[in-house]
C-alpha positions as CSV (number, residue, x, y, z in Angstrom):
1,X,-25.4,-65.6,10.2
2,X,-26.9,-68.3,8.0
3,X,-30.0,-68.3,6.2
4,X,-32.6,-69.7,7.7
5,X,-34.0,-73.5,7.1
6,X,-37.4,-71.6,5.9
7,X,-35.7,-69.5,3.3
8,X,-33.4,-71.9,2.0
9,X,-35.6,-73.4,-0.9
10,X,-36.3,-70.4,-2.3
11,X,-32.6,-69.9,-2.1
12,X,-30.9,-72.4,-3.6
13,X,-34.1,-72.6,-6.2
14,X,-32.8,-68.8,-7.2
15,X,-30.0,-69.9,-7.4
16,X,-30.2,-72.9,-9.3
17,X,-32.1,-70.6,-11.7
18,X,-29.3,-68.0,-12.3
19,X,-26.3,-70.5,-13.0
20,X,-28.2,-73.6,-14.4
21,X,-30.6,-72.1,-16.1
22,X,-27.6,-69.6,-17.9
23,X,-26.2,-72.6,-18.3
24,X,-28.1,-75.7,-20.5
25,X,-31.6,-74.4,-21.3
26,X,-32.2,-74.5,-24.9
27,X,-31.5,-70.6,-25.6
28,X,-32.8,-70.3,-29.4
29,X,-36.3,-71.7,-27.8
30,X,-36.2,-69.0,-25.6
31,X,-34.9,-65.9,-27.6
32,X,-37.7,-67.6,-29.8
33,X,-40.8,-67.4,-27.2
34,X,-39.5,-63.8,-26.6
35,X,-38.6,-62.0,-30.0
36,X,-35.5,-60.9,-32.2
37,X,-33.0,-58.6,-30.7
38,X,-32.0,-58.0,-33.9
39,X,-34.9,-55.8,-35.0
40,X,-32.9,-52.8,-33.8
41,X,-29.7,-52.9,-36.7
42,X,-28.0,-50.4,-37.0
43,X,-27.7,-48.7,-41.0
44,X,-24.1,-49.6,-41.0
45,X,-21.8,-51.5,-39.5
46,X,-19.7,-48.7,-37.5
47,X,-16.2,-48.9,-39.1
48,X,-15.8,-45.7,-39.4
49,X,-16.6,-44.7,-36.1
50,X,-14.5,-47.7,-35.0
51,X,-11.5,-46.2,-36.4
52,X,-9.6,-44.7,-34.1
53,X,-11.3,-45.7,-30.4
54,X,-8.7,-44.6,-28.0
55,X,-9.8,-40.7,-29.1
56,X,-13.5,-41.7,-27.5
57,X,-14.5,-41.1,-24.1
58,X,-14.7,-44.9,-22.6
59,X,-15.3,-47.3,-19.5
60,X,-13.0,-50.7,-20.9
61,X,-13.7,-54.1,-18.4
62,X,-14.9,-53.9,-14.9
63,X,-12.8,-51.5,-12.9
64,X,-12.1,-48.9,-15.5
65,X,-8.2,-50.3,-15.2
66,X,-6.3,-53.4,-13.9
67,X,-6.2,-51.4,-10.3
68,X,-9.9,-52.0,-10.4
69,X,-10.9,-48.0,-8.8
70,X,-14.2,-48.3,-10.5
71,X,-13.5,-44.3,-10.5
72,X,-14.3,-42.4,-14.0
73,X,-12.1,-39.2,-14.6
74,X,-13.8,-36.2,-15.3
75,X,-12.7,-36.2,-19.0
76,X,-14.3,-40.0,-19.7
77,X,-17.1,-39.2,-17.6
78,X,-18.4,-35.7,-19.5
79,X,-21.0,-35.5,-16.9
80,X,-20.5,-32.8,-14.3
81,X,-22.3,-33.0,-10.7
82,X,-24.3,-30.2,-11.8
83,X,-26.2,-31.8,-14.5
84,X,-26.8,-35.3,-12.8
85,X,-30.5,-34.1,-11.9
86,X,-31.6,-34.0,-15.1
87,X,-30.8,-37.3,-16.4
88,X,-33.4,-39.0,-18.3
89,X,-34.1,-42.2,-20.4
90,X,-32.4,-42.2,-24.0
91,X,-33.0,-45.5,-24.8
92,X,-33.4,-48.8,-23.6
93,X,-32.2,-52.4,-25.0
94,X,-34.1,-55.4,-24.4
95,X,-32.0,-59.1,-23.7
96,X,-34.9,-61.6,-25.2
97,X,-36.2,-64.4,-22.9
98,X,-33.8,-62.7,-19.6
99,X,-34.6,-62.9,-16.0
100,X,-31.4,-61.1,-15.3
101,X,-29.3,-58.0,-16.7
102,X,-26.6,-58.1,-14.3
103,X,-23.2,-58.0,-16.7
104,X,-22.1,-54.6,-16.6
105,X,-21.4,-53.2,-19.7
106,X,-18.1,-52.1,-21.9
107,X,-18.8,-48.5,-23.1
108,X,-15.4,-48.4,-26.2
109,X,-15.0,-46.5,-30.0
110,X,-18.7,-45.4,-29.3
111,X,-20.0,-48.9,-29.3
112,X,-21.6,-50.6,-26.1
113,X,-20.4,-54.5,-25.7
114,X,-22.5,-56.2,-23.0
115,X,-23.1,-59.1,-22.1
116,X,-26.6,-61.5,-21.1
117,X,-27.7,-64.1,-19.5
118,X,-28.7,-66.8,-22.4
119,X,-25.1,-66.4,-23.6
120,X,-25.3,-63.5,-26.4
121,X,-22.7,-60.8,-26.8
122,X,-23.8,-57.5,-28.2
123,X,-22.3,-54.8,-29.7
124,X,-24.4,-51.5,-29.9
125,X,-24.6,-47.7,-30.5
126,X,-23.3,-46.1,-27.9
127,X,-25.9,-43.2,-28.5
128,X,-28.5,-44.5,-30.3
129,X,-28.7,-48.7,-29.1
130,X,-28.9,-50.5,-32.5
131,X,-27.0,-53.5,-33.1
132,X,-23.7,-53.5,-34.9
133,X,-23.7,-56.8,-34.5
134,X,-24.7,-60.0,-32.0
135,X,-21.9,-63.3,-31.0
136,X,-23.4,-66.7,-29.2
137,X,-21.3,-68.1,-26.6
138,X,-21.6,-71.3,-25.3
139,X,-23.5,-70.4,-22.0
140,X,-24.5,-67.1,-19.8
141,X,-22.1,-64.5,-19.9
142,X,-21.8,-62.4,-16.8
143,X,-18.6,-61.2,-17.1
144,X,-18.1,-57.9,-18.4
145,X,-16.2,-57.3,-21.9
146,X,-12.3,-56.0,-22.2
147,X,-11.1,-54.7,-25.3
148,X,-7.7,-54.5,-26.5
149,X,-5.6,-54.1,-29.5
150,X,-4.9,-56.9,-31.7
151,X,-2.5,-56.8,-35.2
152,X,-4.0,-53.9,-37.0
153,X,-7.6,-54.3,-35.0
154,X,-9.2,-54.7,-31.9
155,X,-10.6,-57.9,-29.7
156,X,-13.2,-58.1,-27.2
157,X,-12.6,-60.6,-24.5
158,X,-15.3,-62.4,-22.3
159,X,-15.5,-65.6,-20.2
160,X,-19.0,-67.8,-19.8
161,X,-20.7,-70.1,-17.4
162,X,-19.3,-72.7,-18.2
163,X,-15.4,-71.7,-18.1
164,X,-14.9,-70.9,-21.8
165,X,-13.1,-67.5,-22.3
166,X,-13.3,-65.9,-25.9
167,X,-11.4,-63.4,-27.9
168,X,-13.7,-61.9,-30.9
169,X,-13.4,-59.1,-33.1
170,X,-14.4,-56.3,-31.7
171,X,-15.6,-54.7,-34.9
172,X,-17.9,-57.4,-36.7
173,X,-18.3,-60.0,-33.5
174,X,-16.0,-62.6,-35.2
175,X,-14.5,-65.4,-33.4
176,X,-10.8,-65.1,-33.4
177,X,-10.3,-67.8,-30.3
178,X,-11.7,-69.7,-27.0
179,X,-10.2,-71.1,-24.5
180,X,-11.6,-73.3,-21.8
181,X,-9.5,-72.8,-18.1
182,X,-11.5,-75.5,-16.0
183,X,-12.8,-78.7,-16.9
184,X,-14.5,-79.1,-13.8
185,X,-18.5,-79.2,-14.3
186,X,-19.2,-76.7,-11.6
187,X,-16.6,-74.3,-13.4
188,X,-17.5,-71.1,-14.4
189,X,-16.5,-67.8,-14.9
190,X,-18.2,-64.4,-12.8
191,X,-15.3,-62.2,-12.5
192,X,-14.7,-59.8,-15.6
193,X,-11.0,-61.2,-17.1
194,X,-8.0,-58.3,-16.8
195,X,-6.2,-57.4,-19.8
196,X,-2.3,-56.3,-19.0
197,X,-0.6,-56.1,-22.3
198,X,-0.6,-59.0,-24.4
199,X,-1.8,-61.2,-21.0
200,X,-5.4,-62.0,-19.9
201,X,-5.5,-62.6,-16.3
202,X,-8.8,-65.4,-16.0
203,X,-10.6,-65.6,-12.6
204,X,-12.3,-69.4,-12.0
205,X,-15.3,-69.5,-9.5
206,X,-18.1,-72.3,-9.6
207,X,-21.7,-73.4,-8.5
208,X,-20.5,-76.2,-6.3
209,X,-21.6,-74.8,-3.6
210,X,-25.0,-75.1,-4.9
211,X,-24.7,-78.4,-6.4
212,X,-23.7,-79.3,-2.2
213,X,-27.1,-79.1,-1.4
214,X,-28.4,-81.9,-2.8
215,X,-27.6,-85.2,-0.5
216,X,-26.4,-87.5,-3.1
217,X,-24.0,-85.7,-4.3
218,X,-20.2,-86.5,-4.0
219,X,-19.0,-82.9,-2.3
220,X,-16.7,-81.5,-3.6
221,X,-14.1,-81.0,-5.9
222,X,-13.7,-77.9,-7.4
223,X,-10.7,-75.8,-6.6
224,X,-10.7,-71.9,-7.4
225,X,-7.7,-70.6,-10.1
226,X,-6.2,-67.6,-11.9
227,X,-5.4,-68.3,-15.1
228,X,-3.4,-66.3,-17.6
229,X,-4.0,-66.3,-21.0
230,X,-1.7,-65.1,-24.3
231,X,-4.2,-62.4,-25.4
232,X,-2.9,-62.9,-29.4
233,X,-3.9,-66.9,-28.9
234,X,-5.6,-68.4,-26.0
235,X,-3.1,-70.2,-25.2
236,X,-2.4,-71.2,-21.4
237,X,1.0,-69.5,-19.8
238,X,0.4,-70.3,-16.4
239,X,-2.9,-71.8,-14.2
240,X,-2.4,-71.0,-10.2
241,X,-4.6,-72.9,-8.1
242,X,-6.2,-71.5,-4.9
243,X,-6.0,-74.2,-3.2
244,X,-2.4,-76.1,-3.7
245,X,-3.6,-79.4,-3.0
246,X,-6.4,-81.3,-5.1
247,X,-9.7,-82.9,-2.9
248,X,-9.3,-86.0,-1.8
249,X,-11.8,-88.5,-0.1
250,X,-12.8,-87.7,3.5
251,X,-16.0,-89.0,5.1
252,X,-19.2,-90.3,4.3
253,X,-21.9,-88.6,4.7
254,X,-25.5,-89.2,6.5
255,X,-27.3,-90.4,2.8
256,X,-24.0,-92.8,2.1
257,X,-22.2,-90.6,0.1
258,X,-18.3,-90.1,-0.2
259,X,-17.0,-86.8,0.4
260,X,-14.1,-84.5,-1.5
261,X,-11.9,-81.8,0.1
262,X,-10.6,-79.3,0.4
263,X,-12.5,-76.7,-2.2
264,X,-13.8,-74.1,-3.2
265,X,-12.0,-71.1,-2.5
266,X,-13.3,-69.3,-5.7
267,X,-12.5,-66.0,-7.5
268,X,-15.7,-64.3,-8.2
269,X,-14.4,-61.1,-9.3
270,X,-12.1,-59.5,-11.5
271,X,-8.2,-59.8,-10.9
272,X,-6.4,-56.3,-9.6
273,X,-2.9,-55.9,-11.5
274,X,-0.1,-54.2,-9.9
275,X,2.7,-52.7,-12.4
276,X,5.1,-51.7,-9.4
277,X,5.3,-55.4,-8.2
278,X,4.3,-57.2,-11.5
279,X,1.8,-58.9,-9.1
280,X,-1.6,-59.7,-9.6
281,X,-4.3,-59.8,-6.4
282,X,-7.3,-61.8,-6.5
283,X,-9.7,-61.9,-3.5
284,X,-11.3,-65.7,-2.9
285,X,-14.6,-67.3,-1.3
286,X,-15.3,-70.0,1.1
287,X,-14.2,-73.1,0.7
288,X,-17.1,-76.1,0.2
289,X,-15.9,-79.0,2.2
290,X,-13.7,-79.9,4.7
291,X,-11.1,-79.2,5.9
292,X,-10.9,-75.3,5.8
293,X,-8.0,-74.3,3.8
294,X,-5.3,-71.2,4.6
295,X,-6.6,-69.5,1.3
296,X,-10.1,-69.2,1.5
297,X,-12.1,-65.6,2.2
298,X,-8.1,-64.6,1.4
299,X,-6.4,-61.7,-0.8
300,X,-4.3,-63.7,-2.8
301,X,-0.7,-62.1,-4.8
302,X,0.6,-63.5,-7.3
303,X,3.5,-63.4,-9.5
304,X,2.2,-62.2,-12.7
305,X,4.6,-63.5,-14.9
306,X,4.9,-67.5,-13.4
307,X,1.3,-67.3,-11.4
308,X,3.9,-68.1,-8.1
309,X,1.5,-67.2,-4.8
310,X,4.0,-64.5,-3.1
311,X,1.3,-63.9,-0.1
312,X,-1.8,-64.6,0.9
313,X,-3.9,-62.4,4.1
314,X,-6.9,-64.8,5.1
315,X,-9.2,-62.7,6.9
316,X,-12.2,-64.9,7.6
317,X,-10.4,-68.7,8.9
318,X,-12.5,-71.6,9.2
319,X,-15.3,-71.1,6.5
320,X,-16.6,-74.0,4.6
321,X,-20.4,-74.3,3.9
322,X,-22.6,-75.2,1.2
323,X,-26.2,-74.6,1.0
324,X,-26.8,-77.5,2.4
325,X,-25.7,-76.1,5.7
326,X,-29.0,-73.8,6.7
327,X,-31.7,-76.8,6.5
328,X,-28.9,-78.8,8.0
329,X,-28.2,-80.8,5.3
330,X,-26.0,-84.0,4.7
331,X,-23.3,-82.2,2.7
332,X,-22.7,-79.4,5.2
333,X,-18.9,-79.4,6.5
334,X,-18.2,-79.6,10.1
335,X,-16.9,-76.5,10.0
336,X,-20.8,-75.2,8.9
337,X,-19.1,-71.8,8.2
338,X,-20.8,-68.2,7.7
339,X,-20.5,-68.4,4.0
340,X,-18.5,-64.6,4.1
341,X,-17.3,-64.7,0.9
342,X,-14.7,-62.0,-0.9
343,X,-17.3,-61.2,-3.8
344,X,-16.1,-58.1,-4.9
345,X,-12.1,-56.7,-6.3
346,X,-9.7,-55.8,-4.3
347,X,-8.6,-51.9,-5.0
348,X,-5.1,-51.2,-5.7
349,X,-5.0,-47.6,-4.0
350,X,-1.5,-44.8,-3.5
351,X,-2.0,-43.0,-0.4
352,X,-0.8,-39.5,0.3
353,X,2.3,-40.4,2.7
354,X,3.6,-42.8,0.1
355,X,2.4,-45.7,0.6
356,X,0.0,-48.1,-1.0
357,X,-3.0,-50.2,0.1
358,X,-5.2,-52.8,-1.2
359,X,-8.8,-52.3,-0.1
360,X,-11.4,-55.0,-0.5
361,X,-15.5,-55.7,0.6
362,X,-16.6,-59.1,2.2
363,X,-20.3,-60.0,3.0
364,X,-18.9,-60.3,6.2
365,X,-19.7,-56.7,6.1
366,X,-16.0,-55.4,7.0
367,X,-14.4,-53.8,4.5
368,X,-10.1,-54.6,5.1
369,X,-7.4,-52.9,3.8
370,X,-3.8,-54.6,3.7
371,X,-0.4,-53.4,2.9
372,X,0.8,-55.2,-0.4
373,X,4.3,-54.8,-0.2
374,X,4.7,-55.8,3.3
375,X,3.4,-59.5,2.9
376,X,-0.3,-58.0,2.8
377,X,-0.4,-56.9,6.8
378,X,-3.9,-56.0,7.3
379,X,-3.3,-51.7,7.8
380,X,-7.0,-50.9,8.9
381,X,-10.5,-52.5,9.1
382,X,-13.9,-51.3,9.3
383,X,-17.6,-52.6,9.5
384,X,-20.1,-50.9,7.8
385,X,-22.9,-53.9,7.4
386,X,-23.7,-56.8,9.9
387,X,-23.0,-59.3,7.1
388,X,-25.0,-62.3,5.6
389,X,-24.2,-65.4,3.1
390,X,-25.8,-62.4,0.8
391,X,-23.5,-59.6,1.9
392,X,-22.7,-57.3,3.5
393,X,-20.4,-56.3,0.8
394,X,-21.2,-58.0,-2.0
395,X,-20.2,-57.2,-5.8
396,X,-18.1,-54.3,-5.7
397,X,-16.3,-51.2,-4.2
398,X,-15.0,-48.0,-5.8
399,X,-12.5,-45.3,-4.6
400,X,-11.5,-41.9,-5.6
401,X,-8.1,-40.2,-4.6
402,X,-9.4,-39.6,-0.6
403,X,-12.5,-42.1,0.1
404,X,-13.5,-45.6,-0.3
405,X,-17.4,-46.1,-1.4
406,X,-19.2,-49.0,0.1
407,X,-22.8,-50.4,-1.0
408,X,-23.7,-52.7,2.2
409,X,-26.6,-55.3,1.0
410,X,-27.0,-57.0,4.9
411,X,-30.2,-59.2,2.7
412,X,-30.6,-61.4,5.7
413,X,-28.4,-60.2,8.0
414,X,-31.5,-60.0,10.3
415,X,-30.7,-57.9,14.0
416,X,-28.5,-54.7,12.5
417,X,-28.9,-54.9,9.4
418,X,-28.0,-51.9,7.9
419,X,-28.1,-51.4,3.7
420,X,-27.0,-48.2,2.7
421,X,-23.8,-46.6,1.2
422,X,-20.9,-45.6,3.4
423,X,-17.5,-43.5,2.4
424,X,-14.2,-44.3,4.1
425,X,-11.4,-42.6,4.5
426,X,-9.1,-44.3,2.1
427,X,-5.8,-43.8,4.4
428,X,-7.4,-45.3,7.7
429,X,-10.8,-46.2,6.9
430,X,-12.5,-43.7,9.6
431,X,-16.3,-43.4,8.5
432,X,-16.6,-40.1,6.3
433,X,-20.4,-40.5,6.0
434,X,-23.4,-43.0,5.6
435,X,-26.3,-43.2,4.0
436,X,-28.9,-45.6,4.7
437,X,-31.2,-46.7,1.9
438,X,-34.2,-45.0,1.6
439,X,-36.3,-48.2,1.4
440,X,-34.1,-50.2,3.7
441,X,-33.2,-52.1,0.6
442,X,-30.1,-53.9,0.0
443,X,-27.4,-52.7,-2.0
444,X,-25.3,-55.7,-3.7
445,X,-25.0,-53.8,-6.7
446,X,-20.9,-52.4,-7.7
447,X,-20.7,-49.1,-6.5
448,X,-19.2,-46.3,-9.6
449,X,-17.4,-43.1,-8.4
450,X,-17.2,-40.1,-10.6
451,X,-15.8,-36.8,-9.8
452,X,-17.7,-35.3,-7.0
453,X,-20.8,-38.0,-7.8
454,X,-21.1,-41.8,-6.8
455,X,-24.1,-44.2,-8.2
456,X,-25.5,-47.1,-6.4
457,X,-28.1,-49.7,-7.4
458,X,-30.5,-51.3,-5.4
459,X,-32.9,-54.4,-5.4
460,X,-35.7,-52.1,-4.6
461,X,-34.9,-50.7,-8.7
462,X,-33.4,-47.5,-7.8
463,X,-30.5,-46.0,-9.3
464,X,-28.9,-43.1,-7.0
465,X,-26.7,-40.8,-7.4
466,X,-24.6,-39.7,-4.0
467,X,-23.0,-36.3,-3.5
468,X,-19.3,-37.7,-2.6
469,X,-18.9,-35.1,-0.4
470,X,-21.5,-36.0,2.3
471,X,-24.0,-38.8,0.7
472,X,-26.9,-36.6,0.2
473,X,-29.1,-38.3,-2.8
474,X,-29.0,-35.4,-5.2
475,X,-30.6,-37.8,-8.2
476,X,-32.6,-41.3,-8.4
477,X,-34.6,-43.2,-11.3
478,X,-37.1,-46.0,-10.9
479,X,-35.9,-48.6,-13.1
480,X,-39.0,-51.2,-12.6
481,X,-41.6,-51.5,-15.1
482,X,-42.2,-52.3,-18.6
483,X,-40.1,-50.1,-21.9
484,X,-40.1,-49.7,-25.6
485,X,-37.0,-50.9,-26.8
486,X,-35.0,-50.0,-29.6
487,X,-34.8,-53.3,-30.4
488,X,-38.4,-54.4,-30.5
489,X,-38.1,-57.3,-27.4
490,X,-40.6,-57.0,-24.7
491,X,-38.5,-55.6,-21.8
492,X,-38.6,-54.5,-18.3
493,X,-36.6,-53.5,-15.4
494,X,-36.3,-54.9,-12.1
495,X,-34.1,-55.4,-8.8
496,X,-30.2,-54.0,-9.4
497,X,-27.9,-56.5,-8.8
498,X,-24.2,-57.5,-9.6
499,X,-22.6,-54.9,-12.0
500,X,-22.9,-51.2,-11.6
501,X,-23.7,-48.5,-13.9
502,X,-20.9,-47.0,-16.5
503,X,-20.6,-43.3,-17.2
504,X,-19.2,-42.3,-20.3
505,X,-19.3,-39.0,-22.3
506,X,-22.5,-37.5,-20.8
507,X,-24.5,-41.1,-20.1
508,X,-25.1,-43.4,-17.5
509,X,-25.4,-47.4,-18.6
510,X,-27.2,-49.6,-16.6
511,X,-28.3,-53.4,-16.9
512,X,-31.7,-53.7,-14.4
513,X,-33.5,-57.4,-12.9
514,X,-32.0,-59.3,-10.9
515,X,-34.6,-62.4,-10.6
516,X,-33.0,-64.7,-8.1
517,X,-33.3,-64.8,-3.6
518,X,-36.8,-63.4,-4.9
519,X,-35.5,-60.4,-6.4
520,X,-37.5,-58.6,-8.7
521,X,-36.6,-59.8,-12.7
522,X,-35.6,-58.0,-15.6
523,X,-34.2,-58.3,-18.7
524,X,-32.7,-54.6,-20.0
525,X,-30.2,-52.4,-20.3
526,X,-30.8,-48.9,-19.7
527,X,-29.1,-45.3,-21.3
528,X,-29.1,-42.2,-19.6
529,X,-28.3,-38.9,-20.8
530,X,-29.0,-35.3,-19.8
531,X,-32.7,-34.1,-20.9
532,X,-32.5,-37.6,-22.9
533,X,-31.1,-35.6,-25.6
């Protein structure tokens, strides 16, 4: 279903603001208009409680591992179900001159590394929220941080908007390296990166499809990749496009203008690593142009050590569209597909009998589970959301060791829309339970399991916590309004969109405002602990 002509402006305006915006605006002017974020220092600069992280409770890149679970053992966790009702704020972290708090944050050694959307990197108290220390990138980071061990220390990796991936010390916020993996102009980089040893797998996604809707432009170009990465240096070791062939002219369209294709076909999320195989999955979008490609709304394996493509599973065919294509625009393929998107990882998953399945959320609204060592045979699929261009399923999925959680957003989906969280049955994805959302609100947010809880955000500002064993909402916070930050800037929460909340040793993480489709803004990150204590 596509958006209608009506909504479209708004649309592509929100969007324009989230990737542009993160993109050139001047961000010193901003972080100027708004306030220091370095008010809150901390007294030290942490090396001792640096010193020996792997002994600290911790939540490291976007999944918790490369098999992307978003599932937090008990032991990491530290927060057992019976305690979750009396969560309350500990502190709360301004991002100065934000719209948006949607990178999810890196909870390691104590210290909280997150993201924002005017390109900064912070590194703060795990506990407390001061600053250790603050590192500029180039543009908007959304991705969220992986940390790994390096000579005698440890590095934090990131990738921006703009297709530049960093290694910095993870200590004192020191560039060791960057890297950029796309020099396309539309390139960027949404998906967290996946550390496996000493290689950094790279997801490449883009704003193309934005950049479609305007008539004059020559669509399009850009072609999705996985790129790996020697942690120690940057340097390239393979690039695997998603699309084999480059684009190359096709028709003109209806204001004069040449068009490119194929493209798209981007990786919005972080890569899913399989040690058994050596394989690494990646789940794509749509493609931009015409023609269609084999590889586009696909689960994608590839060799990790030469980046070969061993399978691919398309499960939505025929899906190019740009936004251009709801006001019937002039760079709207032929194929004027429903925009279904993968958005979210693909969950690498050992099932009782044996066997193992990769499980992964479209905004078609069906989640799909394939077999990845049979060529990626599709073993069950269910629909839990009607689907839009804005999910369905949007940013992310987690699993335990029996069920598959699923936030379902439908924004848009008009007729049967239905926003909520379901569980599945990991082994055959029968429906163990629903629960619709309170406020009929979506639910893009990623989705966090813990033992015997799950947490879901919403755009209506809620944070929920889910009995996993029949959905009942046993705890929620209002996350909207206006907070005293530990770091002096002027801060307040909003929709919850993109990453989901971290638990780690007793507290619940949370980055709230979303600020684009006319979601409510926000610029903070938020701490939870029990009694605030």
């Amino acid at each position: 279903m596509m958006i209608s002509g009506s909504r479209l402006t708004g649309a592509i305006l929100g969007f324009s603001l989230i990737v542009f915006a993160a993109g050139s605006l001047d961000v010193r002017a901003q972080e100027k208009a708004a306030g220091s974020a370095t008010s809150g220092a901390c007294p030290n600069n942490g090396a001792a409680a640096f010193a020996d992280p792997l002994s600290k409770p911790r939540w490291n890149g976007w999944g918790v591992d490369p098999t992307q679970h978003r599932f937090q053992p008990a032991d990491m966790a530290r927060l057992p179900a019976s305690d979750v009702a009396r969560l309350k704020l500990k502190w709360a972290f301004g991002f100065p001159g934000a719209t948006r708090a949607v990178a999810q944050p890196t909870v390691f050694g104590g210290r909280v590394f997150v993201g924002s959307q005017y390109g900064k990197v912070y590194s703060l108290d795990a506990k407390s929220g001061c600053a250790y220390w603050e590192f500029r990138a180039d543009r908007g980071v959304r991705s969220a941080v992986v940390i790994g061990p390096r000579g005698d220390g440890w590095a934090a990796y990131f990738g921006d908007q703009s297709a530049n991936v960093y290694a910095i010390d993870a200590l004192t916020g020191k560039e060791l390296w960057r890297a950029k993996v796309d020099a396309h102009p539309a390139a960027m980089i949404t998906g967290s990166p996946t550390l496996v040893g000493a290689t950094l797998f790279v997801p490449v996604s883009s704003h193309e499809e934005a950049t479609g809707a305007n008539p004059y432009y020559k669509c399009c170009s850009f072609r999705g990749s996985l790129v790996a990465l020697d942690a120690s240096t940057g340097k390239v070791l393979w690039k695997t496009f998603t699309i084999a062939e480059s684009a190359k002219p096709g028709a003109t369209n209806s204001a004069g203008v040449q068009q490119m294709g194929p493209s798209g076909a981007a990786i919005w999320s972080a890569p899913t690593y399989d040690a058994a195989s050596r394989r690494v999955y990646a789940t794509t979008g749509d493609n931009y142009s015409d023609p269609p490609s084999g590889t586009s709304d696909a689960i994608l394996a590839f060799d990790a050590r030469a980046g070969k493509l061993a399978w691919t599973r398309q499960v939505t065919a025929g899906d190019a569209y740009t936004m251009a294509c709801p006001a019937g625009g002039a760079n709207c393929p032929k194929a004027n597909g429903p925009d279904f998107d993968f958005g979210s990882s693909a969950i690498l998953a050992d099932l009782p009998n044996g066997k193992r399945i990769l499980v992964a959320g479209q905004k078609s609204g069906v989640v799909t589970a394939v077999d990845p060592d049979r060529g990626g045979k599709i073993v069950w699929q269910r629909r839990v959301g009607a689907g839009s261009p804005l999910g369905g399923v949007q940013w992310g999925i987690a699993a335990d060791e029996s069920n598959v959680y699923v936030a379902v957003s439908d924004r848009l989906a008009g007729a049967g829309r239905a926003p909520g969280l379901s569980a599945l049955r990991l082994d055959t994805g029968e429906e163990v339970w629903r629960t619709p959302n309170p406020s009929s609100s979506a639910q893009s947010a990623a989705v966090t399991a813990i033992p015997g809880l799950v947490f879901s955000g919403g755009l209506d500002g809620l944070l929920r916590a889910y009995s996993a064993a029949d959905g009942k909402i046993v705890w929620e916070t209002d996350t909207k309004g206006h907070y005293q930050t530990v770091n002096g800037v002027a801060a307040r929460g909003g929709a919850i969109d993109g990453g989901g909340a971290v638990v780690v040793d007793g507290m619940v993480y949370l980055g709230s405002g979303s600020g684009v489709f006319g979601a409510a803004p926000g610029n903070v990150l938020l701490a939870y602990s029990v009694d605030g204590m």
